[in-house]
LOVEXDO-812885 format. One line per 5 residues: number of its first residue (from 0); their letters; for each residue x, y, z of C-alpha. Coordinates in Angstrom, 2 decimals, m for minus. Example, Ala and Ser with C-alpha at 12.3 -4.5 7.8 and 13.67 -1.06 7.14 Angstrom:
REM LOVEXDO-812885
0> AS> 12.30/m4.50/7.80 | 13.67/m1.06/7.14 $
//
This chain:
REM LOVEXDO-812885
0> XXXXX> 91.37/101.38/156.69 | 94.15/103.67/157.42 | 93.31/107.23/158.72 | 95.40/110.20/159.23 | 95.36/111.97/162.71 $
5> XXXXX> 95.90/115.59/162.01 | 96.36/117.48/165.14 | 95.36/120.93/165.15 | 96.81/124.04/167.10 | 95.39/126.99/167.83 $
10> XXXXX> 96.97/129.53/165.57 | 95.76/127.20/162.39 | 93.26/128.56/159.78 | 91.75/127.17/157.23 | 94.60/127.89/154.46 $
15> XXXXX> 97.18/125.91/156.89 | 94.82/123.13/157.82 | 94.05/122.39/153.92 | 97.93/122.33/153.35 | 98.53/119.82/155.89 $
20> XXXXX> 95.34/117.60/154.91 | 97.15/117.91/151.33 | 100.02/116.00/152.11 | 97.71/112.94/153.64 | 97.80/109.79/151.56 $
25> XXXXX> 95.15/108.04/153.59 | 91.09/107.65/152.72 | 90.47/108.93/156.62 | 91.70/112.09/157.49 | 90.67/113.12/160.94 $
30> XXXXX> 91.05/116.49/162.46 | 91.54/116.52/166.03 | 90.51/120.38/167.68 | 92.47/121.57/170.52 | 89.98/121.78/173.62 $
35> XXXXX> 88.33/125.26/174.52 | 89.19/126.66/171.16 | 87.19/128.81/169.08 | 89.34/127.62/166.00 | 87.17/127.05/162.24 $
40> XXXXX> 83.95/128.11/164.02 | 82.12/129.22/160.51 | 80.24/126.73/159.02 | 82.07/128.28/155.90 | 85.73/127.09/157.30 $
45> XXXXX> 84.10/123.49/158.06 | 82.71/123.35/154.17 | 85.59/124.11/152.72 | 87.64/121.80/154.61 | 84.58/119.06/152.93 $
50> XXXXX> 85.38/120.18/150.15 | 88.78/119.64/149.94 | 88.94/116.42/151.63 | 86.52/115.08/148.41 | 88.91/116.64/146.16 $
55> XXXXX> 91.55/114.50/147.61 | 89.15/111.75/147.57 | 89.24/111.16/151.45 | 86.65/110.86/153.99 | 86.59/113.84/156.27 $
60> XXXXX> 85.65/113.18/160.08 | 86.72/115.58/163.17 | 87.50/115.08/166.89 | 85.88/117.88/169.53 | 84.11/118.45/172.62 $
65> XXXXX> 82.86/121.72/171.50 | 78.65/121.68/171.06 | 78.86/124.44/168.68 | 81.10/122.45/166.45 | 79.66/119.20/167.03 $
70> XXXXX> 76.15/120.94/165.73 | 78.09/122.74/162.71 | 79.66/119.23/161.67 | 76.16/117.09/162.09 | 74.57/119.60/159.91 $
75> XXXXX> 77.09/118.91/157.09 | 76.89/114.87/157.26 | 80.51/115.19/158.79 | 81.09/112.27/161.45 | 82.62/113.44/164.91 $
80> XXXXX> 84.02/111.25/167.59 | 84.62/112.30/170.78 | 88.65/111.16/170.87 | 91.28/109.49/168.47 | 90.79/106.17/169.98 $
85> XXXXX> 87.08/106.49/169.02 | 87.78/107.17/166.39 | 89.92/104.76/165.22 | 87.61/101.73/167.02 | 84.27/102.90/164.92 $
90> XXXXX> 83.49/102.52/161.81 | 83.18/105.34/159.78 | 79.77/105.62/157.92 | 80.10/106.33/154.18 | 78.81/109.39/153.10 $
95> XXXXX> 76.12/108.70/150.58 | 74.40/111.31/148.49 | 71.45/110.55/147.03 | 70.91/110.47/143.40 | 68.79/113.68/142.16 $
100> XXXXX> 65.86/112.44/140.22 | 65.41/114.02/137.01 | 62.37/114.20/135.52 | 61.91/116.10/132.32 | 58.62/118.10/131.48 $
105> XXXXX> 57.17/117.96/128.42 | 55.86/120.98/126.64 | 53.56/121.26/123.68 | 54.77/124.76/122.81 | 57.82/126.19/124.23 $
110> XXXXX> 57.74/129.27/121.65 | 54.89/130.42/123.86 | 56.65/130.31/127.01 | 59.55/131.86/125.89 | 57.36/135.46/124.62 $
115> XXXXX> 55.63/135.12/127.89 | 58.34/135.24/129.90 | 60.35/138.15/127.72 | 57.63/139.95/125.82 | 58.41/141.56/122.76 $
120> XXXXX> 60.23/145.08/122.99 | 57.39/148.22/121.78 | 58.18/149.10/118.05 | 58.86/152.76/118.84 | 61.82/151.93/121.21 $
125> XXXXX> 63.80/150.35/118.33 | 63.57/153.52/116.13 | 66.58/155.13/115.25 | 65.47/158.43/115.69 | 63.94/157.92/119.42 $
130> XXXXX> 67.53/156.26/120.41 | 69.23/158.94/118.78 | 67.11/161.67/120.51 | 67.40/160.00/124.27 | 71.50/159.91/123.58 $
135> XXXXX> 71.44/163.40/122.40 | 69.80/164.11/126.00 | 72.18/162.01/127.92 | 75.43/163.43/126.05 | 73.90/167.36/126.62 $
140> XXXXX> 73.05/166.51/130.86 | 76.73/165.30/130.88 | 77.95/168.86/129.14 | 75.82/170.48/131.25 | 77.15/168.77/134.54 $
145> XXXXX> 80.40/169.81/133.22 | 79.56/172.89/132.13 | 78.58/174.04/135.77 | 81.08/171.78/138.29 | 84.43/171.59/136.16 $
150> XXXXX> 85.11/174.96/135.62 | 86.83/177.58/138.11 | 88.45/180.63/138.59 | 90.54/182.89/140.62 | 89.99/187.12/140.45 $
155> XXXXX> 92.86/189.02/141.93 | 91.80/192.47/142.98 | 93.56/195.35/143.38 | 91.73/197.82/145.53 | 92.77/201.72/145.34 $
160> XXXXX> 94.69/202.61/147.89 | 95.37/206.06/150.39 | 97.37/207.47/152.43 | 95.31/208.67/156.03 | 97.50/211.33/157.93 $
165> XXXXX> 97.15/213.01/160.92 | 98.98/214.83/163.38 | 98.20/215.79/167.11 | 98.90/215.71/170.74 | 99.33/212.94/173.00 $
170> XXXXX> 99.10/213.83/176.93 | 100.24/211.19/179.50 | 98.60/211.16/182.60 | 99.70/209.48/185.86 | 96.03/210.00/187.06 $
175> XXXXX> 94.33/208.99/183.76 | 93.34/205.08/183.55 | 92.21/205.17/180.13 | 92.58/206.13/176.67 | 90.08/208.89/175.39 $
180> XXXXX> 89.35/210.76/172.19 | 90.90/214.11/173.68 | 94.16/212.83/173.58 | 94.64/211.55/177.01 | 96.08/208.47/178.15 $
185> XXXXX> 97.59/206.38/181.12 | 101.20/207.59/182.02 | 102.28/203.83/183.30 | 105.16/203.52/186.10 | 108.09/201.57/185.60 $
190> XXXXX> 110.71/201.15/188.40 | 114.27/199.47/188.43 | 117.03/198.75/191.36 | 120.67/199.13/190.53 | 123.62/199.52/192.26 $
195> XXXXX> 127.31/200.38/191.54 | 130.64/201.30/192.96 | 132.58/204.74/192.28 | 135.84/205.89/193.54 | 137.97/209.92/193.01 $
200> XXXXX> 141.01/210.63/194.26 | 141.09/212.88/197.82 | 142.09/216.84/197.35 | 141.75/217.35/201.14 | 145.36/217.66/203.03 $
205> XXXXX> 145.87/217.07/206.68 | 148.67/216.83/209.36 | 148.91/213.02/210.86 | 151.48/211.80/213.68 | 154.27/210.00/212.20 $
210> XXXXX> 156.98/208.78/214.56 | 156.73/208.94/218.83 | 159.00/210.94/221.25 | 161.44/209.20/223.06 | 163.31/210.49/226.25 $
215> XXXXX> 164.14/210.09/230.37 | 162.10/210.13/233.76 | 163.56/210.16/236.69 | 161.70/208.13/239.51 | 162.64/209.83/243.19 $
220> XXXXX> 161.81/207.36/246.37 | 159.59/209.12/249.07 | 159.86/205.91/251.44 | 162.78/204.09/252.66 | 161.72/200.71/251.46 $
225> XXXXX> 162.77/199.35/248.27 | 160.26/199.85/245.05 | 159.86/198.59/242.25 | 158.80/199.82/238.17 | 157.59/197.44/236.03 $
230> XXXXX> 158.13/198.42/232.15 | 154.95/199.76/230.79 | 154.38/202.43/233.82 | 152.41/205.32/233.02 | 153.35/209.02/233.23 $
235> XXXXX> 151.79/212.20/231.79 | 151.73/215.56/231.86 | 149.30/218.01/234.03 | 147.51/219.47/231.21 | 144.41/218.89/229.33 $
240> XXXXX> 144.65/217.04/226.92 | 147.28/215.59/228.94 | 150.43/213.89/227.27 | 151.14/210.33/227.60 | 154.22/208.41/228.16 $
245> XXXXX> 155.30/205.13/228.95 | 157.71/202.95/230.39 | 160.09/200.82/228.16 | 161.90/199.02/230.78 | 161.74/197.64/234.12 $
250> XXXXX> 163.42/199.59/237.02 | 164.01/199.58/240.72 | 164.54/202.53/243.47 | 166.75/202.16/246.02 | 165.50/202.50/249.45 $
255> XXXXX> 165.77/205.76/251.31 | 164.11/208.93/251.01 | 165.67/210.76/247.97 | 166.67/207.71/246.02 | 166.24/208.33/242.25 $
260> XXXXX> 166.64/205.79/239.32 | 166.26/207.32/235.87 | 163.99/204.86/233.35 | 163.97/205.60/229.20 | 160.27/206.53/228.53 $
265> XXXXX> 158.44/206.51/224.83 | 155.39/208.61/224.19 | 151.81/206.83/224.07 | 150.70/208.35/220.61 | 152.99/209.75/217.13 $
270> XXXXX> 153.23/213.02/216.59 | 154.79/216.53/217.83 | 152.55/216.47/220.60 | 155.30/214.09/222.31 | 158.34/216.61/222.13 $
275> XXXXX> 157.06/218.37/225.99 | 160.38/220.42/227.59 | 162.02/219.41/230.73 | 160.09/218.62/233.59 | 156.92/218.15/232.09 $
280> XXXXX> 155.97/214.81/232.99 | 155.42/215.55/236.72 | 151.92/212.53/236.57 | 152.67/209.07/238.08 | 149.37/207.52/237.03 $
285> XXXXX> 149.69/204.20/238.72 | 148.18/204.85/242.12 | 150.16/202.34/244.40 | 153.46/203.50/242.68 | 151.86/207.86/242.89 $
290> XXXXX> 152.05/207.45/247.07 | 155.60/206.08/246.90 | 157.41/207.94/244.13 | 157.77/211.49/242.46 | 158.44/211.56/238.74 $
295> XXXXX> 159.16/214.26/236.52 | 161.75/214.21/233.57 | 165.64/216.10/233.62 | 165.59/217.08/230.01 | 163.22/217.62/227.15 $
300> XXXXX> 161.70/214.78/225.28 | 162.47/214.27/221.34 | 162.11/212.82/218.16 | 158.29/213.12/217.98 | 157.02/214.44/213.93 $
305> XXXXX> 154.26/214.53/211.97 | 153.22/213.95/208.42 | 150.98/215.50/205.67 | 148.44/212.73/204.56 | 145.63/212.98/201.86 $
310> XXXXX> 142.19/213.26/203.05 | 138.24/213.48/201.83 | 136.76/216.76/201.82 | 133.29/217.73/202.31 | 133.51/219.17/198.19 $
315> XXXXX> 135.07/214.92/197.61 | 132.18/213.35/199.22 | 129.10/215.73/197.14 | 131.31/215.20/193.59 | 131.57/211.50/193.92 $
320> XXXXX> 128.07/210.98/195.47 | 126.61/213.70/192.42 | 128.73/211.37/189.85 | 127.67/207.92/190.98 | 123.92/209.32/190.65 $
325> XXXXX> 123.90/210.47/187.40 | 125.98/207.33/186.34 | 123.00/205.39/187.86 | 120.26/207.13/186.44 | 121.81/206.75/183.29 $
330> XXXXX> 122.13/203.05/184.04 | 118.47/203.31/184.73 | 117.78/204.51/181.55 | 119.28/202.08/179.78 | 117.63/199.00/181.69 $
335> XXXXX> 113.96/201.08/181.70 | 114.87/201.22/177.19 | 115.88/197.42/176.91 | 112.61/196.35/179.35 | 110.31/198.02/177.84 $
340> XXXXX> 108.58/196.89/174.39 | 109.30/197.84/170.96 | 106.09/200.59/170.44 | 106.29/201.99/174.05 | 107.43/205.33/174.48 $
345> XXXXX> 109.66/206.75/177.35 | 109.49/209.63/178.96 | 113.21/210.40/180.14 | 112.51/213.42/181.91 | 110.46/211.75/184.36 $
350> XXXXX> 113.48/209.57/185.47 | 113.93/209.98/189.05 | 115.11/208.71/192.19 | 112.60/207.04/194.16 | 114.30/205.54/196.76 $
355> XXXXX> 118.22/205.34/198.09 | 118.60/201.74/199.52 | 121.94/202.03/200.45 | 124.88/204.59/200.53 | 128.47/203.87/201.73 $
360> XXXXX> 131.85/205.53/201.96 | 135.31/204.39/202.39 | 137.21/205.15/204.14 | 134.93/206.78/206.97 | 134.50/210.63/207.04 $
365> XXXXX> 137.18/212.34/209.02 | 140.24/209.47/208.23 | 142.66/210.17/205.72 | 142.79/208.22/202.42 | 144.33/208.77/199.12 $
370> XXXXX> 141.02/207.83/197.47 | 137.54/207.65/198.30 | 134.76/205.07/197.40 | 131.08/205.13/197.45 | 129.10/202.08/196.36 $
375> XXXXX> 125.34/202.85/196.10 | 122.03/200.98/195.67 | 119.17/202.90/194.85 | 115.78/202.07/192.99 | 114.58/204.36/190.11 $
380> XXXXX> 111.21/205.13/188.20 | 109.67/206.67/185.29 | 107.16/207.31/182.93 | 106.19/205.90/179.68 | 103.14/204.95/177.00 $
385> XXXXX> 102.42/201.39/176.16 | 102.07/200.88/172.66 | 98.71/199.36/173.32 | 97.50/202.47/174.34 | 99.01/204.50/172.00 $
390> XXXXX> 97.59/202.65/169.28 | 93.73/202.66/170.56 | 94.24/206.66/170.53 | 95.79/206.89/167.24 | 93.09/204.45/166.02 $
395> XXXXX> 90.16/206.29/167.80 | 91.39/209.14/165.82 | 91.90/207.84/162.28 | 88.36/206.50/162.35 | 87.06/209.32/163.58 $
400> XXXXX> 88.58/210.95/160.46 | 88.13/207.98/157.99 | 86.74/208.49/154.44 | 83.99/206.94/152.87 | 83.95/203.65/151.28 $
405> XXXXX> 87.45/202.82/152.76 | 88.64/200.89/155.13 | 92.27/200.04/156.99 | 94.94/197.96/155.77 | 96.10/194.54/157.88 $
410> XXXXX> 99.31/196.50/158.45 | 98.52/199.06/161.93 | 99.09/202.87/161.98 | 103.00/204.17/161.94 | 103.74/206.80/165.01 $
415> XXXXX> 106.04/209.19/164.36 | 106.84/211.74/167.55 | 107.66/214.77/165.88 | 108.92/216.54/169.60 | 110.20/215.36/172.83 $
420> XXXXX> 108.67/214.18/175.08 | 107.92/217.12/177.92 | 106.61/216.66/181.64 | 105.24/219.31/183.29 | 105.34/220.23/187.09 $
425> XXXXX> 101.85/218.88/186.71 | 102.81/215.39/185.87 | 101.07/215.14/182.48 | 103.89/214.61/179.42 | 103.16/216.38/176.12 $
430> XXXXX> 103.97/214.67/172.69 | 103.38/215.88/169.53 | 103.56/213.00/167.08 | 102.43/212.43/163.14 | 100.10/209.06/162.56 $
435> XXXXX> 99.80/207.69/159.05 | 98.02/204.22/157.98 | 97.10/203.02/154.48 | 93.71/202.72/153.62 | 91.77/200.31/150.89 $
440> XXXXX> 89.08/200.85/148.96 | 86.16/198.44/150.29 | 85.16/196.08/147.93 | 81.66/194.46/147.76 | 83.10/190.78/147.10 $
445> XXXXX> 79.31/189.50/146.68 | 78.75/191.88/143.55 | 82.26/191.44/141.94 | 80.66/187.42/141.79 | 77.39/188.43/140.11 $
450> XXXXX> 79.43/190.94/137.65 | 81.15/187.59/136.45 | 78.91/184.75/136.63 | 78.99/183.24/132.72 | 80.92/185.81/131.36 $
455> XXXXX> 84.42/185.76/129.30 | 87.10/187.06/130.90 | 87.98/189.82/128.85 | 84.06/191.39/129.56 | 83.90/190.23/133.75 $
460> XXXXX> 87.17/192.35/133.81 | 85.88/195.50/131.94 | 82.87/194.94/134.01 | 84.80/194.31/137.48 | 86.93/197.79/136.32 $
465> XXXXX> 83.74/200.18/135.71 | 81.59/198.96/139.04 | 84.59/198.90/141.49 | 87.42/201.00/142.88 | 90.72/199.34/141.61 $
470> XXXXX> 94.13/200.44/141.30 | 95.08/197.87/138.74 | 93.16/195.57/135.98 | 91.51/192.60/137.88 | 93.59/189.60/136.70 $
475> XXXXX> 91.43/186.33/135.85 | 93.03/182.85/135.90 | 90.70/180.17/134.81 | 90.97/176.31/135.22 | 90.93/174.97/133.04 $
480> XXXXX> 93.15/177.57/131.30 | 91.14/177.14/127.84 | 87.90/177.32/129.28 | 86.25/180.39/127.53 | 83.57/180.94/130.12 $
485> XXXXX> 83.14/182.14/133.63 | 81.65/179.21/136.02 | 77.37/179.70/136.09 | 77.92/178.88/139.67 | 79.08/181.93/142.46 $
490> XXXXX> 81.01/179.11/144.37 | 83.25/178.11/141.57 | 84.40/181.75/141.32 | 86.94/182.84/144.30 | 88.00/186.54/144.78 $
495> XXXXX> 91.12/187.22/146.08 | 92.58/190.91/147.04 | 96.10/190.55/148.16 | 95.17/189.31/151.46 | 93.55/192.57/152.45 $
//
């Protein structure tokens, strides 16, 4: 008999392993498993695959070395071989079902058995009044489950308001660490470095050398060997501060006592200084040439002039150095304003310089400029109030003035200073400012529930109204909207006031 060899893979289920056995033509079909699978382990998968093989009129037999499956198939009557070649050499036993036997009873009085086994219903429960009565019951329970769970509503409040004002004196303290009821509170440091560059014209006026005086020595030989100048030699008056000249060429005396050479000369330094009169220049400060030659000069020397030239004054140097600090304080201020946060308040009269890091002028005291700069780096410090601690005074002090039955708003107190701010030679800073902060009237949420449990809206508002202090009618929303009633229930009803 011809069989079909379906071979199985591992990602098969049942509803691809009944297609393929559908397109067998064969009275065999034979399933072979793939080895160490745990493919159509369910007895369930294995019965329906039975199932469908005697709908297609074959004979279902598998191929596996799994004991679980091999136990699963045995227990169904399905035959399993151990390979394909086994398979096909054995001979498939027939699955045979044995006939049911039938046997029919016989019985004398089936009537009977049928009111024993569904007894006749009691007379009562067939009335029309009892069944009308028990569905009366069943309809009211559902109206009263609706009654209380559908229901809902929302009550917007609106509590009476006030105003709270109050005006008095805040004093900063360096020494103070925290806030009290008297008004007192931490003065808190806050320091800054800047630096920056300033530069004024000179008023001072002063005389500098301009050009250098030119003339004529004249070198006379004490010896009567031959000697030499070399350009660059030195000679100077006697006098104190003595005035220099110098060589500009190279010369040579003859030899012989009395021997002269005359040698063009240029003063040292600029100035008038250099314009001496004849026979001034008597020095010959080179020593080897001083014990061989005298030096002195025929004629006056010439050309040497001065010039006026701007320089710093003592008044230049305190303006621009007065300037530069008060532009740097200000600069301060500014920095100290965007660092601090909104709600702090600064003191600015207890700006001050702490410390002067650095302080330089140019050009150098004493040398002549028409301008003078000063670049500066100092650090700075003052004074302010955090707004933290502002606020825990100026609430201390509206609560310690708050009226009955109210309470604060979400929104915090609003500080107005009404002065300066003044520091004393003590340290402390005065401020006079004005607090205000709206107040609400405090609502017992509890008791606006009970006033409206069950009642229609109209009388839970008149109610609400009378017991409580409101600025406006309470405004009821119910849900549904045509619901006459209040909910029975206090959790059905939610109170809302604005978000107070």
């Amino acid at each position: 008999m011809k069989t079909q060899v379906i071979q199985l893979d591992s990602h098969d289920d049942v509803t691809s392993v009944r297609d393929r056995m559908s397109w067998a033509k064969t009275e065999r079909i034979l399933l072979v498993f793939p080895s160490r699978s745990r493919l159509l382990r369910r007895s369930l998968d294995l019965r329906l695959l039975q199932r469908h093989a005697d709908t297609l009129g074959a004979q279902l037999a598998i191929v596996t070395r799994s004991i679980e499956l091999r136990r699963l198939a045995v227990g169904m009557q399905i035959q399993v071989f151990t390979t394909v070649a086994a398979a096909r050499r054995q001979t498939w036993e027939s699955e045979e079902k044995p006939a049911q036997p039938h046997s029919r009873l016989e019985h004398s009085d089936l009537r009977q058995m049928r009111l024993e086994a569904f007894p006749a219903e009691a007379r009562w429960r067939s009335l029309f009044g009892v069944r009308f009565f028990f569905f009366s019951l069943a309809v009211l329970a559902i109206l009263a489950v609706l009654t209380l769970f559908i229901p809902s509503a929302t009550i917007q409040l609106s509590p009476a308001t006030r105003l709270q004002s109050l005006a008095f004196t805040i004093s900063a303290s360096p020494n103070a660490t925290t806030v009290n009821l008297a008004g007192s509170l931490p003065a808190r440091l806050i320091t800054a470095v800047v630096e920056q560059n300033k530069t004024i014209r000179t008023t001072g006026l002063v005389s500098v050398p301009d050009k250098q005086a030119q003339g004529l020595v004249r070198f006379r030989n004490l010896t009567t060997v031959l000697t030499g100048i070399p350009a660059g030699t030195l000679v100077s008056t006697q006098t104190i501060p003595s005035v220099r000249f110098t060589t500009t060429t190279d010369a040579v005396v003859a030899a012989g006592v009395g021997k002269t050479v005359d040698v063009p000369i240029q003063a040292v330094e600029a100035g008038s200084a250099g314009n001496l009169p004849a026979d001034s220049l008597v020095a010959l400060e080179e020593v080897d040439l001083g014990t061989s030659l005298a030096v002195t000069n025929p004629a006056p020397t010439l050309g040497g002039s001065d010039r006026t030239a701007a320089i710093q004054t003592v008044a230049d140097r305190v303006l621009i150095r007065q300037g530069l600090l008060s532009e740097l304080l200000d600069k301060c201020k500014t920095d100290f304003q965007q660092t601090l946060k909104p709600g702090d308040i600064y003191f600015p009269d207890s700006l001050v310089v702490s410390q002067v890091l650095s302080e330089t002028y140019f050009p150098a005291e004493d040398h002549s400029g028409d301008t003078l700069s000063l670049a500066m780096r100092l650090q700075c410090q003052a004074r302010y109030a955090s707004q933290a601690d502002v606020n825990t005074l100026v609430e201390m002090s509206l609560d310690a003035a708050l009226p009955e039955d109210f309470i604060p708003a979400s929104a915090g107190p609003t500080v107005l200073p009404v002065s300066i701010p003044v520091t004393g030679a003590d340290g402390i800073t005065h401020l006079d400012v004005q607090v205000q902060r709206l107040l609400h009237a405090r609502l017992d949420l509890e008791a606006a529930v009970d006033l409206s449990l069950g009642r229609r809206p109209v009388e839970a508002a008149r109610r609400l109204e009378a017991a409580l202090r409101l600025d406006a009618e309470p405004v009821i929303k119910m849900k549904p909207g045509w619901w006459p009633w209040l909910p029975l229930i206090p959790f059905r009803i939610s109170i809302s006031t604005g978000g107070l």
